[in-house]
FIKOL-166668 format. One record per residue: x, y, z of N, C-alpha, C in turn; residue in one letter. Coordinates in steps of 0.02 Angstrom, whole numbers, plus 50000, padded with zeros to 5 digits. Example, Ala and Ser with C-alpha at 12.3 -4.5 7.8 and 13.67 -1.06 7.14 Angstrom:
! residues 2
506604971650390506154977550390506604983550390a/506424988850354506844994750357506455000250394s/
***
This chain:
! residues 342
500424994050000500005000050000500435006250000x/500155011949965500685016949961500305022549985x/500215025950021499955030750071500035038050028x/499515041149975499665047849946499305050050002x/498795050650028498545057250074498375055650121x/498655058850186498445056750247498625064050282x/498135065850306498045074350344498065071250428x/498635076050439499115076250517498825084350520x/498315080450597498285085650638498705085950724x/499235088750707499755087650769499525089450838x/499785082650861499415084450939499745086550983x/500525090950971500875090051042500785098251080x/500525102051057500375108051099499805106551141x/499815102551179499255100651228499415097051300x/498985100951340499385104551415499345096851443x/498885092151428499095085451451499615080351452x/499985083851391500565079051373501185080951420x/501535075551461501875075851517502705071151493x/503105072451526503775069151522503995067051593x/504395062651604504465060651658505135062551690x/504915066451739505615069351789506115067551784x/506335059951767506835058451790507145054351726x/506625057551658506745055851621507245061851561x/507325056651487507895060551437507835069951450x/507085070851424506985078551428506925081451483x/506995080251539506915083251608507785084151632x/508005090951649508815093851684508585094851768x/508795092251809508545093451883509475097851908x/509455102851933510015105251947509995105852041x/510865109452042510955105252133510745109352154x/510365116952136510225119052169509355121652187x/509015114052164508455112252175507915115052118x/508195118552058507835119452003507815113351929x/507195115451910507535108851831507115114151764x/507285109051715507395113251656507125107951604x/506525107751544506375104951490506975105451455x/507155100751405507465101451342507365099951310x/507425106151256506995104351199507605108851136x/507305106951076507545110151015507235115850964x/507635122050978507075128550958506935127550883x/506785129850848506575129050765507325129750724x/507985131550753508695129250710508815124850745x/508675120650764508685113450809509355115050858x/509465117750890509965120050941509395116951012x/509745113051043509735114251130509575118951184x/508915121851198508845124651237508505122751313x/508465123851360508215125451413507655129451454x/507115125851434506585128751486506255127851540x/506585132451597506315132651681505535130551686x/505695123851734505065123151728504605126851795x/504235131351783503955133751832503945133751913x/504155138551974504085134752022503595131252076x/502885134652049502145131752070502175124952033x/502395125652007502445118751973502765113851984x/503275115152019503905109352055503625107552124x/502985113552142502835111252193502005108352198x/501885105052128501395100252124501255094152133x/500815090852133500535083952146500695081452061x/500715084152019501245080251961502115079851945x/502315084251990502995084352010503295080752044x/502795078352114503065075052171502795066652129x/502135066552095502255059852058502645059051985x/502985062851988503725060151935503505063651856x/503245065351842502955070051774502835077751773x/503065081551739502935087651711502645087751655x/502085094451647501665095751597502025099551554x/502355097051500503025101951446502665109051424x/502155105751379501625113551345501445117051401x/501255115451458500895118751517501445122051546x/501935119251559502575122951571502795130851537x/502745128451451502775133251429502475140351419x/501775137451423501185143351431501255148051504x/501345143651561501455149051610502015150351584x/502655148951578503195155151590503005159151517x/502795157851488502755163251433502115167751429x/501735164851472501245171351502501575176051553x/501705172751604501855175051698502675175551699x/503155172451664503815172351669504115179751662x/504675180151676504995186351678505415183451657x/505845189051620506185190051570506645183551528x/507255182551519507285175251483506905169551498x/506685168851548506245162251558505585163551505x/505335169451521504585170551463504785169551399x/505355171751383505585170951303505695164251287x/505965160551338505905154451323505595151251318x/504845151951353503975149151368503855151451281x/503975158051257503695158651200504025153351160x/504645154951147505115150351106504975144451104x/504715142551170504715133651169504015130251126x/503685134251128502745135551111502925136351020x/503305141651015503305142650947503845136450908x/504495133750946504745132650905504525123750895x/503845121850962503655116750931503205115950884x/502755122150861502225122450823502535122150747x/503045126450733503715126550689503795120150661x/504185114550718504295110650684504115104350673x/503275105250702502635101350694502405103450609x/502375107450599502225110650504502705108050473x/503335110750479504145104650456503955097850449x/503525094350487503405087850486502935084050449x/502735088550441502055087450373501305088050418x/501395090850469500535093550494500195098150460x/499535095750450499125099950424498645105850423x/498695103250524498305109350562498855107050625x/498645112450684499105113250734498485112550773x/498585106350827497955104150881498165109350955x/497855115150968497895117751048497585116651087x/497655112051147497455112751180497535114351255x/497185118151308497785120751348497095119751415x/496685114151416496215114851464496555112351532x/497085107551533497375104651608497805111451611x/498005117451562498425123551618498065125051678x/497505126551669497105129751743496315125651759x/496145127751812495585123551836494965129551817x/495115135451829494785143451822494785143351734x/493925145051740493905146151659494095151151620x/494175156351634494295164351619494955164651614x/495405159451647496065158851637496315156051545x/495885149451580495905147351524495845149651447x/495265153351458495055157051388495835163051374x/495965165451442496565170551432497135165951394x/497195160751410497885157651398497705154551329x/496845151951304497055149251229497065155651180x/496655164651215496755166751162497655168651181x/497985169251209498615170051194499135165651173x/498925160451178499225153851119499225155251060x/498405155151050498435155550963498655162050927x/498705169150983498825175650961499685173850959x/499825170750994500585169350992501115164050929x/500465158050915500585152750831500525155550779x/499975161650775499605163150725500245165650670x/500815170650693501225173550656501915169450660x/501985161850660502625158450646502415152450605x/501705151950590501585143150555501285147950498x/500915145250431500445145250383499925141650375x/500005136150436499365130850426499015132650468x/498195130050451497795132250533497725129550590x/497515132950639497415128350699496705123950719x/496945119750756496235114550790496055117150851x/495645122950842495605122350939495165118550962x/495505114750992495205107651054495075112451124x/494585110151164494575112151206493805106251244x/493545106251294492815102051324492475109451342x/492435117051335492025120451355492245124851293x/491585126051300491145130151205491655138051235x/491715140351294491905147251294492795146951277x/493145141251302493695141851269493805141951203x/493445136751162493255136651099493295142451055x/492735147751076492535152051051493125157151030x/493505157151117493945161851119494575162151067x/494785153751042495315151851004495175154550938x/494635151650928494235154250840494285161050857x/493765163350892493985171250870494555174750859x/495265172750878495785173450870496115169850807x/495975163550765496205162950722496165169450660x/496815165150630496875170250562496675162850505x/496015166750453495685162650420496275162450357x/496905170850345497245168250296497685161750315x/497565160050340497905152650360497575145850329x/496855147450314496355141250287495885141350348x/495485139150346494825137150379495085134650450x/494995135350526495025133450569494745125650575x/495075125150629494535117050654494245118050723x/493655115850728493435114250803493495107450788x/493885104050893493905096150907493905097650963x/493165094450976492685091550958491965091550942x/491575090650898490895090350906490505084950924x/490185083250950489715077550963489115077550964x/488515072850977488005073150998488015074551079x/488695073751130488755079051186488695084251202x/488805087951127489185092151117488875096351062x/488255097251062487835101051008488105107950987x/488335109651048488275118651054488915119951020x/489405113751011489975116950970489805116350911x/489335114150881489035111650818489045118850786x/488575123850836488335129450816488845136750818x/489385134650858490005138750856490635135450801x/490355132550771490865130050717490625132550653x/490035130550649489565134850579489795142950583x/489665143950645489745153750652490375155250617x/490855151150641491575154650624491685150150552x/491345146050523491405144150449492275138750455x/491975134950517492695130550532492475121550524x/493295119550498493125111650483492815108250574x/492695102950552492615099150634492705092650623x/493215090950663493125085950696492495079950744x/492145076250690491595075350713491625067350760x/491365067750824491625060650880491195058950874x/491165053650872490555046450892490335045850939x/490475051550985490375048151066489465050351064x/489235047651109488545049451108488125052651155x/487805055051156487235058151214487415059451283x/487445052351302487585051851364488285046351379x/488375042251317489075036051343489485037851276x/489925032751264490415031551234490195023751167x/489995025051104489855017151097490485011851116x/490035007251112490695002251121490714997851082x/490324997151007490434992850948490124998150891x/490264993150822490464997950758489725001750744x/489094995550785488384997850760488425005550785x/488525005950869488455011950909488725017250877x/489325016250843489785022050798489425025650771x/489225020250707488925025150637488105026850668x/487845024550712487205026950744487185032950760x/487615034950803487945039650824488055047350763x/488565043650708488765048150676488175049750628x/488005044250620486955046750581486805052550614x/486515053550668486335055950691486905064150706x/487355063250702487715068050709487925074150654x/487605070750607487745071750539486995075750510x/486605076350544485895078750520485995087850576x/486395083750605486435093050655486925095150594x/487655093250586487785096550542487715098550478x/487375095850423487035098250384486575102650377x/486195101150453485565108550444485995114750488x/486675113350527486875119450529487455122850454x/487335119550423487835120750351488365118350343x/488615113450372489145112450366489445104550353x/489465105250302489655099450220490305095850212x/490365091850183490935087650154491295094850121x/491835094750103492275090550155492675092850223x/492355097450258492475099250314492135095350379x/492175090450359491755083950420492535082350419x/492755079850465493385072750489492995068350536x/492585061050508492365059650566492955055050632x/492915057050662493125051750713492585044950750x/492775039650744492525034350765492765031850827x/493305035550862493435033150923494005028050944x/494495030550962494755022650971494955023951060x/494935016451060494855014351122495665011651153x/495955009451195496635005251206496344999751187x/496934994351135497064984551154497124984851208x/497314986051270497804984451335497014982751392x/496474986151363495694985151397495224980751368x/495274979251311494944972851258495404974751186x/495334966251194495834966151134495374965751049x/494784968051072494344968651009494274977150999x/494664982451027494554988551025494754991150958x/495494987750951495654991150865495394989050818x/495084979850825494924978750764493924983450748x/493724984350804493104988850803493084993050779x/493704996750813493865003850747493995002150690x/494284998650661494344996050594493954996650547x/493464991950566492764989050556492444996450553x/492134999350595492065008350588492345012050524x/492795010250540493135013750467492725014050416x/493055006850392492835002350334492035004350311x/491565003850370490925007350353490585013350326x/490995017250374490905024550378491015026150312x/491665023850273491765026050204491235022550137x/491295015850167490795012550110490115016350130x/489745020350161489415022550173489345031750169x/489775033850168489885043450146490355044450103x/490785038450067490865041150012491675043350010x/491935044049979492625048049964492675056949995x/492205060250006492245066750037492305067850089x/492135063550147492165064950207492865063850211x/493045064550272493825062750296493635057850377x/494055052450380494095049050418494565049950457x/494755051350551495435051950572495175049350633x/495915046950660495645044450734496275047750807x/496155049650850496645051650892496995040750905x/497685040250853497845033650856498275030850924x/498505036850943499125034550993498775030551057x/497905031751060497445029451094497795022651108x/497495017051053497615014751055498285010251106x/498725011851113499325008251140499405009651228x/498835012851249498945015951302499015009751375x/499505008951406499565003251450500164998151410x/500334997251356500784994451329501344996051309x/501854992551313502814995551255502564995351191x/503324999551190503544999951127502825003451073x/502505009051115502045010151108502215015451020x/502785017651018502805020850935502585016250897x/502875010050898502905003950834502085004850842x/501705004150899501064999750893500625006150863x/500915013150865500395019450846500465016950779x/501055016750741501255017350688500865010450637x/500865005750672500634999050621499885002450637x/499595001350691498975005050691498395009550630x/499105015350625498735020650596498915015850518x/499415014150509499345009650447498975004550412x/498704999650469498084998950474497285000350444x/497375008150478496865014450455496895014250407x/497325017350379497095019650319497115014250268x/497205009850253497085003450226496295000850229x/496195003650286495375002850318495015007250270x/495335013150251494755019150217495125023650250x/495235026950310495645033750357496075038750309x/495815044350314496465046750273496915054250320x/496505052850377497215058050405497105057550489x/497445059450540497325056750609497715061350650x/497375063750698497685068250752498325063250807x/498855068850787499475061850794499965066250808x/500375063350828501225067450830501475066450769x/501635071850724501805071350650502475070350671x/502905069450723503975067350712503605061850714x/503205056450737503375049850715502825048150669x/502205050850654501745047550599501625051750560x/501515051550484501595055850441501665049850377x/501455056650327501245048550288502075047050230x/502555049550251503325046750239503405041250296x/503185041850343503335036350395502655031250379x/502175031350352502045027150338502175022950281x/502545027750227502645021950165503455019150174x/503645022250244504235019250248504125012150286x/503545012450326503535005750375503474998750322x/504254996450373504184988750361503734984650365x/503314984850330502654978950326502854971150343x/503634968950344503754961350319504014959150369x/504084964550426504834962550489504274958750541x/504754954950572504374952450631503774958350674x/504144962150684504074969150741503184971250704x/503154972450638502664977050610501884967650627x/502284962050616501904956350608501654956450685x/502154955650744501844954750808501254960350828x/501484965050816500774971750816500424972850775x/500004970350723499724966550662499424961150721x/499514957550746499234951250771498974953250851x/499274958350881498994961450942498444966750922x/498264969250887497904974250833497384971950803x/497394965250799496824961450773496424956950817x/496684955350878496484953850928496634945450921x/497234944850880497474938450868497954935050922x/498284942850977498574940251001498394941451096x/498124937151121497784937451174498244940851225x/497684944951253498214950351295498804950751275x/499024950951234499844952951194500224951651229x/500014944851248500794941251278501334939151229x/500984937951157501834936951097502234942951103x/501724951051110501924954851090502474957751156x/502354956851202502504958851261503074953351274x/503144947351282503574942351265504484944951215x/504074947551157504584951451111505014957051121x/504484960051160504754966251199505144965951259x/504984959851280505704959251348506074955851318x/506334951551258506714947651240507134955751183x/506864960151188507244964551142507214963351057x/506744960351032506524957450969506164965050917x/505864968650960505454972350934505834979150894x/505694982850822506064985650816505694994150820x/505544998350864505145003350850505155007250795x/
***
């Protein structure tokens, strides 16, 4: 299979994504401060302080820092090189998320604060801060319609059409703030009140999800539906369901819609968790999928026509993926014997 189009909406500006203290990107110094490392947009080595309300959190003392969240306070609240660096670190990952072949830039910044008014302060100064270093548009993600609002109103449309992620049948009211601002969406399967948990519940779901957006105007091909994916590591019938979803959704709407799934889902509780995003999303789009909210440094559709389809490594996650391999003990087996190749 040879992968021409697959639309990367990059997920790493989002305040949930954490590194571990005591891990590669984390500097702890003797005199009780530490420091992100990261690479500014000329790929040079820099250093960003990680906040000190923050060293003195309940995600600090359990071994993880919030990197993006890091960055947003000191580049809101920081004083002087440290803020430049909060900016720098914000911009020079959005930079070289576009470098990577993303198609939109995913913000989301709802774990910075618990206070909503904050919140709205900090996504419109995100996106007022991306808007003048990328050309592609942004996704503002967010779970409350007023952060939402605040991001869109701040995009720049010469960029292309915004995205709202997410809409749902949860989630009506973003339906109607997505039409306003004339933005793509990200459309979830999730439903009313649960989550389905097989392929019928999906497209039930997206039926129905699909009659709000049409009568609020808003058409192929600015739908991406999402069908949901779930972890293997909780039933080992989760990826092949999404699959199956896929496969429908398209034999059923056709070549215009766009299919994407947040994939890294999937692997959550298991190693060697790149290899398993990567066969995964390969997977997808073989299924029908043609683009997926993802970390574009490792998925992108060069990394997909590069994956070894024939190696052991791509076969054992192929067989945990299909639910061939029970609780992924081959796969897990491979992975302590050092077999696996990410």
């Amino acid at each position: 299979m040879t992968v021409e189009t697959f639309y990367v909406i990059g997920e790493n500006i989002h305040c949930t994504r954490g590194y571990k203290t005591d891990g590669n990107f984390v500097e702890t110094g003797h005199d009780g401060t530490a420091s992100i490392l990261y690479k500014d947009a000329g790929n040079h080595t820099c250093r960003l302080p990680v906040p000190a309300p923050m060293m003195a959190g309940a995600d600090w003392q359990a071994g993880k820092v919030r990197h993006s969240a890091a960055a947003v306070w000191q580049g809101m609240y920081g004083k002087g090189e440290a803020g430049e660096l909060g900016r720098d670190y914000l911009c020079a990952l959005a930079v070289r998320q576009q470098r990577a072949g993303a198609d939109y830039l995913d913000v989301n910044i709802d774990e910075f604060s618990t206070d909503i008014d904050e919140r709205c302060k900090a996504m419109r100064w995100v996106v007022g801060l991306l808007t003048p270093v990328v050309t592609i548009p942004l996704s503002i993600d967010s779970s409350n319609t007023s952060v939402l609002r605040c991001g869109l109103e701040k995009c720049d449309r010469s960029h292309g059409a915004p995205m709202v992620n997410s809409v749902s049948l949860e989630r009506l009211d973003a339906v109607a703030l997505a039409a306003e601002h004339r933005a793509a969406v990200v459309a979830s399967a999730a439903g009313a009140r649960d989550l389905p948990c097989d392929t019928a519940g999906r497209i039930a779901n997206l039926d129905a999800l699909m009659e709000h957006l049409k009568d609020a105007g808003i058409h192929e091909p600015a739908i991406y539906f999402d069908p949901l994916v779930f972890p293997v590591a909780t039933d080992s019938n989760n990826a092949r369901a999404f699959l199956d979803s896929v496969r429908e959704i398209r034999d059923k709407y056709g070549p215009n819609v766009h299919l994407v799934g947040g994939f890294s889902n999937v692997s959550f509780g298991m190693p060697c968790r790149k290899l398993i995003n990567q066969v995964f999303t390969w997977m997808a789009v073989d299924a029908g999928a043609d683009g997926g909210i993802v970390d574009p440094f490792h998925i992108n559709r060069d990394s997909l026509n590069n994956l070894d389809v024939e190696n052991e490594s791509f076969a054992l996650a192929r067989a945990l993926l299909m639910g061939d391999d029970a609780f992924g003990a081959d796969f897990i087996s491979a992975y302590r014997d050092g077999r696996l190749t990410p």
